[in-house]
C-alpha positions in Angstrom: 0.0 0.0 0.0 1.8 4.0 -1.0 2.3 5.7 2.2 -0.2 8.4 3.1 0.7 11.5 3.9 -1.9 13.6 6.2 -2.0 16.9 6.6 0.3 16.5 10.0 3.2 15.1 7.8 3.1 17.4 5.6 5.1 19.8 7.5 7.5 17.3 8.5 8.6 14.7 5.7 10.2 12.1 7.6 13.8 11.4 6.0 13.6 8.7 5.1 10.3 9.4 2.4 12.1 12.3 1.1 15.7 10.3 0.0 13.0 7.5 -1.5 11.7 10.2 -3.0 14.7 11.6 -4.1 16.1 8.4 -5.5 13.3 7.2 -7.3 12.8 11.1 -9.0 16.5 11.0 -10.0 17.0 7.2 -11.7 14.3 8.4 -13.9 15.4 11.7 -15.0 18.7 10.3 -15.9 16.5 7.8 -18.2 14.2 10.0 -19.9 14.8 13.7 -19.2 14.9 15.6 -22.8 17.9 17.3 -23.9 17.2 21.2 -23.9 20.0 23.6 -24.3 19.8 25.3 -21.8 20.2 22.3 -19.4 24.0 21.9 -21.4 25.0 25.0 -20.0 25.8 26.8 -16.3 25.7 30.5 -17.9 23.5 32.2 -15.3 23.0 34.7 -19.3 21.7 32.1 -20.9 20.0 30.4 -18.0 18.2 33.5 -16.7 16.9 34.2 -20.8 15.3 30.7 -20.8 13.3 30.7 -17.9 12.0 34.3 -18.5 10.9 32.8 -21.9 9.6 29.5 -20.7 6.9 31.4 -18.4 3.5 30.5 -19.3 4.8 29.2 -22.8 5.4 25.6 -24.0 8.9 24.2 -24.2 8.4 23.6 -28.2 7.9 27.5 -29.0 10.9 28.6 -26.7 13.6 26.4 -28.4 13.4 28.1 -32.0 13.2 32.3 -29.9 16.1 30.9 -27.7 18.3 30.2 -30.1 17.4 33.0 -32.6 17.4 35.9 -29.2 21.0 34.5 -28.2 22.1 34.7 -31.4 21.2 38.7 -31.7 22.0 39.2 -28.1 24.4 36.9 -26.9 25.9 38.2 -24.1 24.7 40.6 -21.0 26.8 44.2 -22.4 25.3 43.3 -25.9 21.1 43.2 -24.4 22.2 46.1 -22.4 23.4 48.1 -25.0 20.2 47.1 -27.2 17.6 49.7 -28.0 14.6 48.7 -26.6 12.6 48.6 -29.3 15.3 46.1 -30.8 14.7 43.8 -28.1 10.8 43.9 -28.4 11.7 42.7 -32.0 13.5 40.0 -30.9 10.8 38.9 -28.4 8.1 39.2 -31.2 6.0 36.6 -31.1 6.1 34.7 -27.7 4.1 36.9 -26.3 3.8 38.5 -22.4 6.3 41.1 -23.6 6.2 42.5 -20.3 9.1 39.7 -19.6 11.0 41.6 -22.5 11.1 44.9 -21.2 12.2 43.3 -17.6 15.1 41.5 -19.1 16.3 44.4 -20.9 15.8 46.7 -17.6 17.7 43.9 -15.4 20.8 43.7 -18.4 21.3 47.6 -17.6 20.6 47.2 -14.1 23.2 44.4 -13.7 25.4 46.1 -16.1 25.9 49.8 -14.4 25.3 48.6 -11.2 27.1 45.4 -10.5 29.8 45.0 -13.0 28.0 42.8 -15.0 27.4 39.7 -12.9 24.2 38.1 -12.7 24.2 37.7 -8.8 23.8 33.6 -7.6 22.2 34.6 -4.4 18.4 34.0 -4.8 17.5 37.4 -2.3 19.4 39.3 -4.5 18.2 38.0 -7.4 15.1 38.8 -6.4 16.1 42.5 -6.3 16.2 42.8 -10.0 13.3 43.8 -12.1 11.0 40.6 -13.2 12.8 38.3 -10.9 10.3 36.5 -8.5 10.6 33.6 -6.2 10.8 30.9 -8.7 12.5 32.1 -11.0 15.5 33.0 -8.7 15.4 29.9 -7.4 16.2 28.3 -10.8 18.8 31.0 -11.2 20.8 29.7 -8.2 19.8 26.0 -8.8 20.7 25.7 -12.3 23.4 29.0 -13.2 25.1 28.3 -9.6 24.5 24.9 -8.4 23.2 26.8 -5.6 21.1 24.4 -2.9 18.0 26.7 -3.5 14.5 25.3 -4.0 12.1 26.3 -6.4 8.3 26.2 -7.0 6.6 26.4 -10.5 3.6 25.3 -11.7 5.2 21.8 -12.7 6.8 21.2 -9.1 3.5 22.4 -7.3 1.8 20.0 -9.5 3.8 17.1 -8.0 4.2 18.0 -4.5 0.6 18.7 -4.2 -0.5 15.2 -5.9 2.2 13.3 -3.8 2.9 14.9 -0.4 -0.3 17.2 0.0 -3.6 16.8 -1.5 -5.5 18.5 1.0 -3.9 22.0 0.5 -5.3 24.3 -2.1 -2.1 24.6 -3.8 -3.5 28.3 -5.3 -3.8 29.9 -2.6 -1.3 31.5 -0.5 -1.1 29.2 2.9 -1.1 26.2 0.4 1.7 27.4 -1.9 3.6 28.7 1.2 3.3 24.9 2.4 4.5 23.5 -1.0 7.4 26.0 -1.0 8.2 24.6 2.8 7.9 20.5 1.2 10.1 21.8 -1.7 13.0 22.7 0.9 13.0 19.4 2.7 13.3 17.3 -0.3 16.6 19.1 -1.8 19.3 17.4 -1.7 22.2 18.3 0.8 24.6 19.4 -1.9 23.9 22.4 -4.9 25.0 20.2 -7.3 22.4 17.3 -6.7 20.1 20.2 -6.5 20.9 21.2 -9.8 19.9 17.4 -10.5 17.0 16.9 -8.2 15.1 20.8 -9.7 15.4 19.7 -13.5 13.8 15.9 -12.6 10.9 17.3 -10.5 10.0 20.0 -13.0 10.3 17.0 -15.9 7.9 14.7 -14.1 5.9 17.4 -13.9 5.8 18.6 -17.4 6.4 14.8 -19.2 4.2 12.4 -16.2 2.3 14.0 -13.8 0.5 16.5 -15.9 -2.2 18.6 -15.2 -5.2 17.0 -16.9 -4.2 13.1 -17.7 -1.3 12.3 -15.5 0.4 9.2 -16.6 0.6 7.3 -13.0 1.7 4.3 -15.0 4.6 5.7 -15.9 5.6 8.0 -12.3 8.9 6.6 -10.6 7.4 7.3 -7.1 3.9 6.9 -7.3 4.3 4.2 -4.9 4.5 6.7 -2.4 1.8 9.3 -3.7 -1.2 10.3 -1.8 -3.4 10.8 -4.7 -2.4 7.1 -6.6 -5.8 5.7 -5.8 -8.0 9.2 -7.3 -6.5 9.2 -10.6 -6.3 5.2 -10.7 -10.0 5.2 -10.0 -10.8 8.0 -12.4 
């Protein structure tokens, strides 16, 4: 029978759970995780571009504006320089181009004001313009190797199903929960973290999706508190 996990557990994963947890999540993102360009690199540039582009939009549409936005501004100095109208341009077509304009702001800001280095620290990160929780997070994790969690709508998907149904994971006391869950399954080192933040994000966007999760398929749905739901559905 998959351990249960009630709503007193939740702020308190016992150990044990989260390095099953852990183990299972990894084995299979070694097997099948996709190979995205940005996960071949640890240039916080080039990271920070990708997530900014891969809010609210599918993986599929971001690979093609990636490579054509590095290829016109391929460095920090080079956006910073850019007109803005040049880099609205360049953003054409993804949409939200409010994530443009804060990009271009945060290339100045990080150029005039700190010497041109992307900071790895996720508070300060959080200081630019456009930066929020998440996405710092993913900044340290994946630029830094920092050991800094992070919640998007793929990993609050996951923690919700497994560790706690019985949160509203929308609201804020049930994403402040997720966010604590997150924190006690990282790994002890940044560099397994690095590991650990790209599986849980890929079971979320490949597996445990939001409208036909594929529980077949989940490495540790042995241990998830809402197996039986979608088995009976």
């Amino acid at each position: 029978m998959p351990r249960r996990h009630t709503t007193s557990s939740v702020s308190s994963i016992p150990p044990e759970t989260a390095a099953t947890f852990r183990r299972r999540l990894h084995r299979w993102y070694r097997r099948h995780s996709r190979d995205l360009p940005w996960r071949r690199t640890r240039d916080p540039y080039r990271i920070l571009i990708s997530e900014l582009m891969l809010q609210q939009t599918q993986v599929s549409r971001v690979l093609d504006f990636y490579a054509r936005f590095l290829d016109r501004f391929p460095d920090l100095p080079t956006l910073a320089s850019a007109k803005p109208h040049r880099v609205l341009e360049a953003w054409e077509g993804l949409g939200y181009y409010a994530r443009a304009r804060n990009l271009h702001k945060l290339a100045r800001e990080v150029t005039e004001e700190r010497a041109g280095v992307i900071p790895s620290d996720p508070v300060q990160l959080r200081a630019l313009p456009g930066i929020g929780a998440y996405t710092a997070g993913a900044v340290a994790s994946f630029a830094y190797e920092k050991r800094a969690a992070l919640v998007d709508t793929n990993v609050a998907r996951v923690l919700h199903r497994v560790f706690a149904p019985d949160v509203a994971p929308k609201s804020g006391a049930g994403l402040k929960r997720l966010w604590q869950i997150a924190e006690q399954l990282l790994p002890r080192t940044g560099k397994s973290t690095w590991l650990h933040n790209q599986a849980i994000m890929e079971l979320g966007a490949l597996v445990c999706t939001a409208r036909a999760p594929r529980c077949g398929a989940c490495p540790v749905r042995a241990d998830c508190a809402s197996r039986e739901r979608f088995v009976e559905e």
